[in-house]
DOMARMI-978888 format. One line per 2 residues: number of its first residue (from 1); their letters; for each residue x, y, z of C-alpha. Coordinates in nm, 4 decimals, decimal comma, padded with zeros to 6 digits. Layout:
<atoms>
NUM) A) X Y Z | ...
</atoms>
This chain:
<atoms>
1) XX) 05,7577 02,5689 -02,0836 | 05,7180 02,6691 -01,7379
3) XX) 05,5222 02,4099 -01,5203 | 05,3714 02,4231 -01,1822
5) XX) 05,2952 02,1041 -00,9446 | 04,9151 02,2080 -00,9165
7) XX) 04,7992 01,9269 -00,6478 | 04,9370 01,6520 -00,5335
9) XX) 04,7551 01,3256 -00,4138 | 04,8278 00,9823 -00,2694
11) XX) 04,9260 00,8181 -00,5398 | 04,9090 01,1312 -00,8204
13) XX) 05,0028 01,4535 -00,9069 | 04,8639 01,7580 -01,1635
15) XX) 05,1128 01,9263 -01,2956 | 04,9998 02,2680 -01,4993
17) XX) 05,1486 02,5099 -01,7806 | 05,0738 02,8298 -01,9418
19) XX) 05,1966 02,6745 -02,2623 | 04,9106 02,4939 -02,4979
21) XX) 04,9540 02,1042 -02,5497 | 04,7360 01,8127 -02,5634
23) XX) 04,6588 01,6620 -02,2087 | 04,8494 01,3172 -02,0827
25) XX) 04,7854 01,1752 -01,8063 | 05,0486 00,8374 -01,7402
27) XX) 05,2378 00,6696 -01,4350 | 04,9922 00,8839 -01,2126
29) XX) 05,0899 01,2021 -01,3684 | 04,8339 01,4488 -01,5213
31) XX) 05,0051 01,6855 -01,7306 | 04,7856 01,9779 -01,9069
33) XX) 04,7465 02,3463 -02,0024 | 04,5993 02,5292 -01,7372
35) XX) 04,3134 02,7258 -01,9588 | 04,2235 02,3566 -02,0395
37) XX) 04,2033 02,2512 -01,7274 | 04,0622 02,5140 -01,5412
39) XX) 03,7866 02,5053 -01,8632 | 03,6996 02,1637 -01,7266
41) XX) 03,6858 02,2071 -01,3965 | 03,4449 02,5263 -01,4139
43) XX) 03,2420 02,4195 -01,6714 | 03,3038 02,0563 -01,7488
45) XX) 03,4375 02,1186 -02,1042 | 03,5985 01,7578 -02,1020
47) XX) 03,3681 01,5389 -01,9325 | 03,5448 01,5750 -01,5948
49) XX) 03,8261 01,3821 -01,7697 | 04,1124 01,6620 -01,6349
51) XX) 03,9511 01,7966 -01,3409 | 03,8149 01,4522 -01,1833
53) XX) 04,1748 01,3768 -00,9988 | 04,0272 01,6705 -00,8018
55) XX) 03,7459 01,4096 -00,6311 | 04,0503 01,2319 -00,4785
57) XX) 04,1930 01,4289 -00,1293 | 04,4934 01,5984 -00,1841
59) XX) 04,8120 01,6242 -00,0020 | 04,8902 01,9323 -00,1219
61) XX) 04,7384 02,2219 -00,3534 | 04,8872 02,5509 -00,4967
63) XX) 04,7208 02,8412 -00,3885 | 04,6226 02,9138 -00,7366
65) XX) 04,3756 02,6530 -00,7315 | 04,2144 02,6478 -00,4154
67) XX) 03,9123 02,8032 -00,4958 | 03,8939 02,6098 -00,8137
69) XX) 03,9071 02,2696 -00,6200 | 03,6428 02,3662 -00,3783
71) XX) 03,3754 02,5384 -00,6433 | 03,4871 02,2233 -00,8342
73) XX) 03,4154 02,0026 -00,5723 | 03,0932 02,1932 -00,4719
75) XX) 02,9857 02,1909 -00,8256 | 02,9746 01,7805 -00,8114
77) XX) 02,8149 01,7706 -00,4996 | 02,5071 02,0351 -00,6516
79) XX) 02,5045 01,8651 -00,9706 | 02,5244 01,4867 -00,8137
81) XX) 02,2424 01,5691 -00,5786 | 02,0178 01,7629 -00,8375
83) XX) 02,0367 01,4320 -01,0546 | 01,9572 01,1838 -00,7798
85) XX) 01,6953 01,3815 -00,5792 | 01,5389 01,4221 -00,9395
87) XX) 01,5286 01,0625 -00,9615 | 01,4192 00,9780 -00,6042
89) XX) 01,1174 01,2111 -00,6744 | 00,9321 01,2002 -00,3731
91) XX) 01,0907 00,9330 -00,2004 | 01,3421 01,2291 -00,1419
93) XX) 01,0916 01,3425 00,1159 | 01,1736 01,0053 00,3528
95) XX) 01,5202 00,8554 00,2193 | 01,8279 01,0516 00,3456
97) XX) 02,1548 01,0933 00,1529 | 02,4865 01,0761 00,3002
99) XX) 02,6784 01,3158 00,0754 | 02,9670 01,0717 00,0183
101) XX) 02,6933 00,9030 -00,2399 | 02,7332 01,1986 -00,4510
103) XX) 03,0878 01,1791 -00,5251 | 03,1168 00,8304 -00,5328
105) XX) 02,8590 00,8418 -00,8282 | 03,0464 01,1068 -00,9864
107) XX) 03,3073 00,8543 -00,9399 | 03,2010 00,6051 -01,0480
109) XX) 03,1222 00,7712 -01,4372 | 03,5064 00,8634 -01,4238
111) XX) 03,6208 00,5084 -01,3476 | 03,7404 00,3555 -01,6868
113) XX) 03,9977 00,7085 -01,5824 | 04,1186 00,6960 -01,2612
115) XX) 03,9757 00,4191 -01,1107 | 04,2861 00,2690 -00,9678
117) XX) 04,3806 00,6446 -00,8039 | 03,9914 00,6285 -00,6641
119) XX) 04,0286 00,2726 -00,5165 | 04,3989 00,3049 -00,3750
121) XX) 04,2868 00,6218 -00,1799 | 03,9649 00,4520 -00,0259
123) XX) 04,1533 00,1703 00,0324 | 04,3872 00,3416 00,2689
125) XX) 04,0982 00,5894 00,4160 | 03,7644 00,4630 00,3617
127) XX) 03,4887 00,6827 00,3606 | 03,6858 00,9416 00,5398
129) XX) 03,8449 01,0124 00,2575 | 03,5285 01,1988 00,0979
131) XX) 03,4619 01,3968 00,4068 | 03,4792 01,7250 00,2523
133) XX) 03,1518 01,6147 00,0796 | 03,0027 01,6889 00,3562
135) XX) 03,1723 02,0067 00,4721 | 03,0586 02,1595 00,1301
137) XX) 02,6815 02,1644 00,2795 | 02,7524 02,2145 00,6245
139) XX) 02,7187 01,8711 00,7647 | 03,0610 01,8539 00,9462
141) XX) 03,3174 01,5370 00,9822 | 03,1472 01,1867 00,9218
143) XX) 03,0254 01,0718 01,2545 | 03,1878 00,6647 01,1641
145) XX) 03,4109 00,5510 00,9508 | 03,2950 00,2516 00,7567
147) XX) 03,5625 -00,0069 00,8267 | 03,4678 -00,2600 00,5618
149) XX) 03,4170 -00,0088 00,2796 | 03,7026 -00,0223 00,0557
151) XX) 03,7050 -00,3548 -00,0387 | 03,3596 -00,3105 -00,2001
153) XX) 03,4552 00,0066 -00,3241 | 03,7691 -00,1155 -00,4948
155) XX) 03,6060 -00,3966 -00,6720 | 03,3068 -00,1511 -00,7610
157) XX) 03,5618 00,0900 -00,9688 | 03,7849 -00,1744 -01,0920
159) XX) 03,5489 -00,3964 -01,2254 | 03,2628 -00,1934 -01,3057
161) XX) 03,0385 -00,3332 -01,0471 | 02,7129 -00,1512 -00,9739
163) XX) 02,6184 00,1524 -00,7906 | 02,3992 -00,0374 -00,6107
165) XX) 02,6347 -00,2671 -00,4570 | 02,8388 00,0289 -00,2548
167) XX) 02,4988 00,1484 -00,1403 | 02,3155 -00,1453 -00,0532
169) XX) 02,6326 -00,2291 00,1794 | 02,7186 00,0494 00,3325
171) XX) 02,3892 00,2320 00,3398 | 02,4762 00,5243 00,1600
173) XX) 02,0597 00,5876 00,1106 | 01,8607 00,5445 00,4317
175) XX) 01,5144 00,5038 00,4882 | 01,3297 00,5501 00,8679
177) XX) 01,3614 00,2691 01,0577 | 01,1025 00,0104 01,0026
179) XX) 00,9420 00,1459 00,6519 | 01,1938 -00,0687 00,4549
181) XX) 01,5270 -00,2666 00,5977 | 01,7726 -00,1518 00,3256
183) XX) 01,7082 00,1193 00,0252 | 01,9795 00,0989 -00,2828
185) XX) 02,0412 00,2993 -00,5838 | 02,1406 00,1069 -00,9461
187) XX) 02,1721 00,2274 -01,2793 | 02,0283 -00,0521 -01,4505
189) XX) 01,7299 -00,2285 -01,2320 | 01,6244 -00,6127 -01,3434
191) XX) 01,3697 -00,8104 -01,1493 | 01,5516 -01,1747 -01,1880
193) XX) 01,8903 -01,0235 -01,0635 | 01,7325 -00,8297 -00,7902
195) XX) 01,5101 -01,1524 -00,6498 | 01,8985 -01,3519 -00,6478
197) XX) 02,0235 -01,1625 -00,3901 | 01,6883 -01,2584 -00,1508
199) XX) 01,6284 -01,5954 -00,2745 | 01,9068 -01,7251 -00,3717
201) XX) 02,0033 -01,9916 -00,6228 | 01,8232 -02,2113 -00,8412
203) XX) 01,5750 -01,9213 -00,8408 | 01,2148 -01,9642 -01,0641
205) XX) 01,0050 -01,6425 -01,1168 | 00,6054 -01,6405 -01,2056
207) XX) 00,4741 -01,3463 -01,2929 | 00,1451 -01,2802 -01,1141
209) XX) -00,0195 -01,0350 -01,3187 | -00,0632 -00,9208 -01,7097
211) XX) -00,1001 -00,5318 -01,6171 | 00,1872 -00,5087 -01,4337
213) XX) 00,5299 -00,6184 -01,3595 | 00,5246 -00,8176 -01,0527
215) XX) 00,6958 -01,1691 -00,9856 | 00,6733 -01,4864 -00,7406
217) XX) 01,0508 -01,5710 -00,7260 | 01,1479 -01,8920 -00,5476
219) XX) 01,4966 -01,9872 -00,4751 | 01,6897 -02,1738 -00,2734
221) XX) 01,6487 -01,9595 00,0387 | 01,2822 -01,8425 00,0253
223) XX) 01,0770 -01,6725 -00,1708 | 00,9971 -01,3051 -00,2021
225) XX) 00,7531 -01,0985 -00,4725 | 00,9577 -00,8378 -00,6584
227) XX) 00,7635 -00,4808 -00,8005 | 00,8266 -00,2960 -01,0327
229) XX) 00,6316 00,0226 -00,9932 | 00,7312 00,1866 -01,3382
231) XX) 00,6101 -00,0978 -01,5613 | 00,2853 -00,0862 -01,3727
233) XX) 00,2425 00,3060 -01,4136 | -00,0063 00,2402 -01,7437
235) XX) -00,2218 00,0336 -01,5456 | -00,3233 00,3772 -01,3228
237) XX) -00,4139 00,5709 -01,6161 | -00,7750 00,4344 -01,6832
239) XX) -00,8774 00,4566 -01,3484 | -00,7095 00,7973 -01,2927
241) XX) -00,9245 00,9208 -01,5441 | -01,2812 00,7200 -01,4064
243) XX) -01,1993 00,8521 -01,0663 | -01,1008 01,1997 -01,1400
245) XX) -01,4536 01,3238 -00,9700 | -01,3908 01,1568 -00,6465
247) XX) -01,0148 01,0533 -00,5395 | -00,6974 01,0896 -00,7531
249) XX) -00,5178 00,8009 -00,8541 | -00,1341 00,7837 -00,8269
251) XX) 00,0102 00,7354 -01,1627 | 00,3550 00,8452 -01,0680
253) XX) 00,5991 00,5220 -00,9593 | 00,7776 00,7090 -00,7312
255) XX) 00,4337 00,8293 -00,5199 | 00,3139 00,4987 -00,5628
257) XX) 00,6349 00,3480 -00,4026 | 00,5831 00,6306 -00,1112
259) XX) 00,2337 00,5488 -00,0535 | 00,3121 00,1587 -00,0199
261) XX) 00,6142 00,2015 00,2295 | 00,3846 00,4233 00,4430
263) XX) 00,0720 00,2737 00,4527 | 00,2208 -00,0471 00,4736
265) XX) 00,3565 00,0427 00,8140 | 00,0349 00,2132 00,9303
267) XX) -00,2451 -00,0526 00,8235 | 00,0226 -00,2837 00,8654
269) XX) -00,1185 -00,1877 01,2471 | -00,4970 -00,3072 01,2234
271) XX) -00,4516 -00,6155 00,9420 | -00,1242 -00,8341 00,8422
273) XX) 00,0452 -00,6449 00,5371 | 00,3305 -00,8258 00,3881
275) XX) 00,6915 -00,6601 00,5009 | 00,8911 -00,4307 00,2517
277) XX) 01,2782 -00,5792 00,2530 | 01,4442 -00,3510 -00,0142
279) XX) 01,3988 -00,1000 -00,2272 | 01,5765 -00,0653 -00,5296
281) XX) 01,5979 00,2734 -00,7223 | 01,7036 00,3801 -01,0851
283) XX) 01,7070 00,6164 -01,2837 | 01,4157 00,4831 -01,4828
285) XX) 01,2012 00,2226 -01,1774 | 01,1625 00,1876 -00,8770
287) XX) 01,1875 -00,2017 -00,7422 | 00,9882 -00,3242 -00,4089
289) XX) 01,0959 -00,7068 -00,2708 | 00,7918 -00,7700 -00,0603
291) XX) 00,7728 -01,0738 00,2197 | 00,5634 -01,3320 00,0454
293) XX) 00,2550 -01,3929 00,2063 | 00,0762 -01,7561 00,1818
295) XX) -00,2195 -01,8068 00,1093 | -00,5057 -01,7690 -00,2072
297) XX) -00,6776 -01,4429 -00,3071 | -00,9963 -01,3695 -00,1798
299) XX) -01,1646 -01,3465 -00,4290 | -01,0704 -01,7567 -00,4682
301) XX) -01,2874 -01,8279 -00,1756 | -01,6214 -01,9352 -00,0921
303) XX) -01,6899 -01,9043 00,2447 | -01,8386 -01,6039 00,3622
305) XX) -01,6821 -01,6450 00,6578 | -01,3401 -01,4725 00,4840
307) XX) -01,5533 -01,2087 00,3551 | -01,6430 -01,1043 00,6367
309) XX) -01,3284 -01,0908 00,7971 | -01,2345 -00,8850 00,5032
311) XX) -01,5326 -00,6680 00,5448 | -01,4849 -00,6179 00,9072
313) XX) -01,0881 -00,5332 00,8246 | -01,2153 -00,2823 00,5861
315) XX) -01,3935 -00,0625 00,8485 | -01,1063 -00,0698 01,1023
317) XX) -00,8965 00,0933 00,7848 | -01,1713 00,3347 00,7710
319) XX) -01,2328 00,4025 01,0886 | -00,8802 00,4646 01,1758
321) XX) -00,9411 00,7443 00,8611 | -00,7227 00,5544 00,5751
323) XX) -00,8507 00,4218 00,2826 | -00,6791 00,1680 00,0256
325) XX) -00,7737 00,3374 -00,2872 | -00,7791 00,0153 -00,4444
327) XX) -00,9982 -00,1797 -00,2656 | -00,9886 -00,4733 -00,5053
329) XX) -01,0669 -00,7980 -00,3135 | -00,8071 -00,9689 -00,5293
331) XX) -00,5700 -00,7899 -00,2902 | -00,6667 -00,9504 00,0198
333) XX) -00,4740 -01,2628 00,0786 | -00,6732 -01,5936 00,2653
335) XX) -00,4251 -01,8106 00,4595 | -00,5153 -01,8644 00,8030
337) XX) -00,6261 -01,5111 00,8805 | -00,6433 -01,2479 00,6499
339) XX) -00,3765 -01,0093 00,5122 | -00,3873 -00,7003 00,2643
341) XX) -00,1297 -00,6094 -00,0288 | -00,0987 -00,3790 -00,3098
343) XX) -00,0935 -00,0235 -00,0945 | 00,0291 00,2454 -00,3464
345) XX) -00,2801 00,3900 -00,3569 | -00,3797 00,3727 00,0241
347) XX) -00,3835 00,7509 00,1897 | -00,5207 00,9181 00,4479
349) XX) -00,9244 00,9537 00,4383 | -01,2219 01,1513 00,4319
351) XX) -01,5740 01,0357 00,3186 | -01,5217 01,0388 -00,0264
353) XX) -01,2376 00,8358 00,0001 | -01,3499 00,5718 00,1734
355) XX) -01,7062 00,5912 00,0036 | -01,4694 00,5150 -00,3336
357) XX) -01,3578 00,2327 -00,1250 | -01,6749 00,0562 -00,1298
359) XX) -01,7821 00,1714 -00,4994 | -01,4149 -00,0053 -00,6195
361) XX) -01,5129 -00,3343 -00,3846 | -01,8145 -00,3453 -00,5683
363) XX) -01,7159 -00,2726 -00,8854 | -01,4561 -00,4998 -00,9092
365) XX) -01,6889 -00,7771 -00,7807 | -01,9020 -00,7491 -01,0815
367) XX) -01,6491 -00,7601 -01,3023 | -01,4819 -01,0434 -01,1730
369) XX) -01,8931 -01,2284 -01,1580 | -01,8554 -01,2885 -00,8460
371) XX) -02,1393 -01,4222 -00,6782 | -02,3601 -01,1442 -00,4684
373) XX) -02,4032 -01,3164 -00,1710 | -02,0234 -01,3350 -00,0889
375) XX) -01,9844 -00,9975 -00,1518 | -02,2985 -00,8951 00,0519
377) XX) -02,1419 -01,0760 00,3267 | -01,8306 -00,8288 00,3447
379) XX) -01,9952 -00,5150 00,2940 | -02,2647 -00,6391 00,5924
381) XX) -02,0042 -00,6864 00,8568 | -01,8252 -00,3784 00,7590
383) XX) -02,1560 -00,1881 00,7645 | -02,2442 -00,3139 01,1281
385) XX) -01,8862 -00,2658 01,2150 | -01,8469 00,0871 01,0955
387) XX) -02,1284 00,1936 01,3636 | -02,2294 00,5759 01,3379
389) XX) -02,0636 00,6491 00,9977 | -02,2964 00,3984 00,8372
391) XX) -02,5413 00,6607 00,8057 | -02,3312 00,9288 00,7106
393) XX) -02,1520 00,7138 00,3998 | -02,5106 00,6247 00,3359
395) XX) -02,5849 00,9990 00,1925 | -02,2738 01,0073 00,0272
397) XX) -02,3376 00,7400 -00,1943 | -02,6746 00,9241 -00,3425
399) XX) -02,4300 01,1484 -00,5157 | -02,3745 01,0684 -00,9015
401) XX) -01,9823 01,1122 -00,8913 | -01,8925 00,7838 -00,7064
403) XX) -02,1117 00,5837 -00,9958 | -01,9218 00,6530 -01,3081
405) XX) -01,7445 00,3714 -01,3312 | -02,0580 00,2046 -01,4455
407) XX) -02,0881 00,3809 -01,7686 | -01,9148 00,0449 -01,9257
409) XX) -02,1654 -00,1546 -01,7471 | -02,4905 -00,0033 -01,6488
411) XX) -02,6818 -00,2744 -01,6586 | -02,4960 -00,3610 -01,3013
413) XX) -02,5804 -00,0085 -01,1173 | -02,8911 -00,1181 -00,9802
415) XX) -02,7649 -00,4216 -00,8541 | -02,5127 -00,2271 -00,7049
417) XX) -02,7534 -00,0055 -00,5352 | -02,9585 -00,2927 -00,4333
419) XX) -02,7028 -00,4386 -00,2447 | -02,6077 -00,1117 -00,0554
421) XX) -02,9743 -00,0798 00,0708 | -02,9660 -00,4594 00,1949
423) XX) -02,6821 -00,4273 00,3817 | -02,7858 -00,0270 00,5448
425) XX) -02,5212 00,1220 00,3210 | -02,7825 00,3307 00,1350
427) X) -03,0999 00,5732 00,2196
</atoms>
């Protein structure tokens, strides 16, 4: 049985035969048939379990398998990055990827393997080590070395540790610089786990809202609010559908995350929006920790005085041509001043957008029976604020489109339309 040393590693070597056995791999040896293993590296016939020594850097390779470790090797980097773009949706568009994340997650599948040949070779080289990820698409030698990285690393693939904890530390996912201060990717995403590493110990969660999935978490250091955006995607569906004629809703958690790291940043300009600390992604959510911002909804107060604050808030959004999409008053927060949350659906506006805007404000006033002079109080500083386009959303709201969510209350349209003429929001 003839037998070739195929590669040889730091602490490994693959030795190859033309003759047909079952694979072993022990003491850091991989012994196998070449059609087997060449099967598994081309097409991943095995599960990566012969060709994933291949991940490691070698110290040496036979010429026969060259081109077999780099199409391997370029193969995990394609497949890797297919998988996790997929699940970054269009967050893809603003987080970067440093392409050591994609073998490290291929990695870390093939650790209850080779872990310990994984860890002992980061442990010596760090992140240099998986350089020629980024070779394969043309990105040249790593600009740093990440000095700390192999202890986390080690741990990671010797314990089973989380994704999420190589990437959160060495920011492996990357977001522009002052949309969110650290981005992470996680297999398995839970809220109560995710608010320890803000809070603290000692931590107690309240959930905030029935429709969707987000939490008050208070622990020793602080408190935050943690998102979910995926548990909250049903909640779109309803008014996707009511607004179809006008504005489209995000339903999508990934767009909705987007939307709320952007817009948080750009209205985050004209009225106090709460900061975005982390973002945590999976393969099935998406998880915001928010700053927690003080204070008591608006729709909680009674002076008119904080409605109009809100109201005048409103039409600097507008005028600076954004719009909230959701312009439920429940989402502006009374402490001292005022402050806006909830931005998934904000965007960039035109007329109809920000005439939906005022319909939603309204809408949602009604059906929380809130009392009409409160609510006439915000939409008159907003319509003496808003100057010039006054008249212009004025004709815009004569048109039938922007009034269908009150098919489930009619009975409240012409109080609706009553108000807009009282406060010069209506020919």
């Amino acid at each position: 049985m003839e037998e070739v040393v195929a590669a040889r590693g730091y602490s490994f070597e693959i030795i190859l035969s033309n003759s047909f056995f079952k694979p072993t791999f022990s003491n850091g040896i991989l012994r196998s048939p070449r059609i087997l293993f060449e099967l598994d590296a081309k097409y991943g016939v095995f599960g990566d379990s012969l060709a994933g020594l291949l991940l490691s850097p070698l110290e040496y390779i036979d010429p026969s398998i060259s081109d077999l470790v780099d199409s391997y090797r370029s193969s995990v980097v394609a497949e890797e990055a297919i998988g996790i773009k997929s699940m970054l949706g269009l967050l893809s568009t603003i987080i970067s990827v440093k392409p050591e994340l994609y073998i490290i997650s291929r990695m870390v599948k093939l650790s209850e393997l080779y872990g310990a040949i994984y860890s002992n070779i980061l442990e010596r080289r760090g992140l240099e080590a998986l350089s020629y990820a980024r070779k394969l698409i043309g990105l040249g030698k790593p600009r740093r070395l990440y000095s700390r990285f192999y202890k986390i690393v080690r741990s990671s693939l010797a314990h089973k540790m989380e994704l999420s904890d190589l990437i959160r530390e060495y920011r492996l996912l990357d977001a522009p610089r002052g949309l969110v201060r650290s981005v992470s990717l996680s297999e398995s995403l839970d809220n109560i786990r995710i608010a320890e590493l803000y809070t603290g110990d000692s931590i107690e969660c309240t959930r905030l809202s029935i429709l969707y999935s987000v939490y008050k978490c208070v622990g020793s250091r602080g408190t935050v609010i943690v998102k979910d955006y995926r548990v909250s995607s049903t909640k779109w569906i309803p008014a996707f559908l009511a607004s179809a004629p006008t504005v489209r809703y995000r339903v999508d958690y990934r767009e909705r995350a987007l939307a709320e790291l952007i817009y948080t940043k750009l209205i985050g300009r004209i009225i106090r929006t709460p900061e975005i600390i982390a973002l945590h992604l999976g393969r099935a959510s998406t998880i915001a920790v928010k700053e927690h911002i003080h204070g008591s909804p608006l729709v909680e107060e009674s002076n008119p005085k904080y409605w109009s604050i809100a109201g005048r808030a409103l039409a600097k959004i507008h005028l600076a041509n954004y719009s909230l999409g959701d312009a439920n008053p429940s989402n502006f927060i009374v402490d001292d001043s005022i402050a806006l949350v909830d931005l998934e659906q904000a965007r960039r506006a035109s007329i109809r957008e920000k005439a939906w805007d005022i319909v939603t404000v309204i809408a949602y006033s009604h059906l929380l029976g809130l009392k009409s002079g409160l609510l006439e109080s915000m939409l008159k500083t907003y319509s003496d604020t808003l100057g010039e386009d006054t008249r212009i959303l004025a004709r815009e709201f004569k048109k039938i489109k922007y009034w269908i969510p009150y098919t489930i209350m009619p009975y409240m349209l012409p109080v609706a339309l009553s108000i807009l003429r009282r406060v010069g929001l209506l020919e």
